[in-house]
C-alpha positions as CSV (number, residue, x, y, z in Angstrom):
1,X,129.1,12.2,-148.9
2,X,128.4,15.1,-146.8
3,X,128.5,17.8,-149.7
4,X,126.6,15.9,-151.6
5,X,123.8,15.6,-149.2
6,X,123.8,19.3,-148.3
7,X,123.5,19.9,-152.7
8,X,120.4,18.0,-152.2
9,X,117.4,20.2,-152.7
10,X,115.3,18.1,-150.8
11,X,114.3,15.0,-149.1
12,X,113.5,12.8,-152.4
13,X,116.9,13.6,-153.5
14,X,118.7,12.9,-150.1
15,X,116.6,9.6,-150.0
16,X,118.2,8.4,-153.4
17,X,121.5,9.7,-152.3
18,X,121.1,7.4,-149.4
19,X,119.8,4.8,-151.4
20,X,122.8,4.9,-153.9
21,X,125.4,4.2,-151.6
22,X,127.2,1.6,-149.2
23,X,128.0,1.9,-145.8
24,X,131.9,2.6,-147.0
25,X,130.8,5.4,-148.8
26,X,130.4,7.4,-145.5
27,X,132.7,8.5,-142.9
28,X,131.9,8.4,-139.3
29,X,131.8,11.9,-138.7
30,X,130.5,12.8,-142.2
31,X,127.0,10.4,-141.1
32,X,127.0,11.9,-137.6
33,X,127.0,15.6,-138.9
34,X,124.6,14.4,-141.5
35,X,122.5,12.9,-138.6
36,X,122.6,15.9,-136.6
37,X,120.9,17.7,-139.7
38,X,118.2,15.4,-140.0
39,X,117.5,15.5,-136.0
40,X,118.2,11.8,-135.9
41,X,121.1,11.8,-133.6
42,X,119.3,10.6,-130.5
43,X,118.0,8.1,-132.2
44,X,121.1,6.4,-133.8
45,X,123.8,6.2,-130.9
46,X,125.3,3.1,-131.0
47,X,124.1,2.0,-134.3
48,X,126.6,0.8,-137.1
49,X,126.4,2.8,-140.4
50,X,123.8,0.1,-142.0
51,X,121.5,0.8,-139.4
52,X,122.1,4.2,-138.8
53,X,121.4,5.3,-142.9
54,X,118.4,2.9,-142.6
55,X,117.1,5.2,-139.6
56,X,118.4,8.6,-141.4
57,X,116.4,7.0,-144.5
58,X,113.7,6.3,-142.4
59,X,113.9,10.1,-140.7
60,X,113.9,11.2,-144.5
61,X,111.1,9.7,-145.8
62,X,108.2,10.3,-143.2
63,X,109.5,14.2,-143.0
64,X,108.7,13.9,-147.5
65,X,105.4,12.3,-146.5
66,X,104.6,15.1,-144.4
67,X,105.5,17.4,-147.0
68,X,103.1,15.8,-149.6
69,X,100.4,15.7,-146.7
70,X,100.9,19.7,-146.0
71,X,100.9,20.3,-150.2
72,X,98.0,18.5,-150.1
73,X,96.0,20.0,-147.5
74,X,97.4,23.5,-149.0
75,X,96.2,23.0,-152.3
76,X,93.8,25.2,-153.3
77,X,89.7,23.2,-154.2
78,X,89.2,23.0,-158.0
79,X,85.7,22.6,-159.1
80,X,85.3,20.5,-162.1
């Protein structure tokens, strides 16, 4: 699972990645590296892999809300 997060080209993609598989689909140190990419590792320790994707998923989609918030805010004013 952890190559096929890394061919993701973004967090949309990694989201539906996430949301595609089942806890057995990940190793342990496949999630934790994974983890460590999103900057969720603090945040997970002790967690079983339900909860941990739930958090990574979590991590995932407030960091694409940003990104729509910062396209947003960058987007050039269009009169009409």
């Amino acid at each position: 699972m952890l190559r096929e997060f890394i061919k993701c080209s973004g967090p949309e993609e990694r989201i539906r990645l996430i949301d595609e598989s089942v806890p057995s689909d990940w190793d342990e140190s496949e999630l934790a590296t994974v983890c460590q990419i999103a900057g969720v590792t603090d945040r997970v320790a002790g967690m079983d892999v339900e909860e941990t994707l739930e958090v990574l998923r979590s991590a995932l989609s407030d960091k694409l809300d940003e990104s729509l918030e910062d396209d947003e805010v960058n987007r050039p004013f269009h009169r009409m």
